[in-house]
C-alpha angles and dihedrals in degrees: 000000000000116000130234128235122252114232118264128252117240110239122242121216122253112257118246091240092046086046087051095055098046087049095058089042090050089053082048098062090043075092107046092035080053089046098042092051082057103044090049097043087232110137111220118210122228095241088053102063106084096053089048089054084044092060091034090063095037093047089047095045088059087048087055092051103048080045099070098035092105110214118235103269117236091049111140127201126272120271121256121220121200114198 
């Protein structure tokens, strides 16, 4: 049985204010992606930057995101099971 495709959303723009702040944490990260590249000894191209800033926000933004979801309290660690 194929499955049909849920509608699309219609994307909202960026406000200017929300524009304004991934700007300056995109210049931010001009300095650890040029760090990094450094530390690692893995040369970034030039052409390349701007797609390496893109994955770092988004990448950061999921961080965020998993961050702030609070875990039930009372949960208590898997068990471990020696053979």
């Amino acid at each position: 049985m194929a499955r049909k495709a849920k509608p699309t959303k219609k994307r909202i723009p960026l406000s200017i204010k929300r524009r304004s702040r991934l700007k300056n944490k995109a210049d931010a990260l001009d300095g650890f992606i040029a760090a990094a590249s450094k530390v690692l000894d893995l040369p970034a191209q030039k052409t390349w930057l701007h797609a390496i800033k893109a994955n770092l926000l988004v990448t950061l933004r999921h961080a965020q995101s998993v961050e702030q979801f609070e875990l039930p309290g009372g949960g208590e660690p898997a068990p471990v099971f020696k053979v």
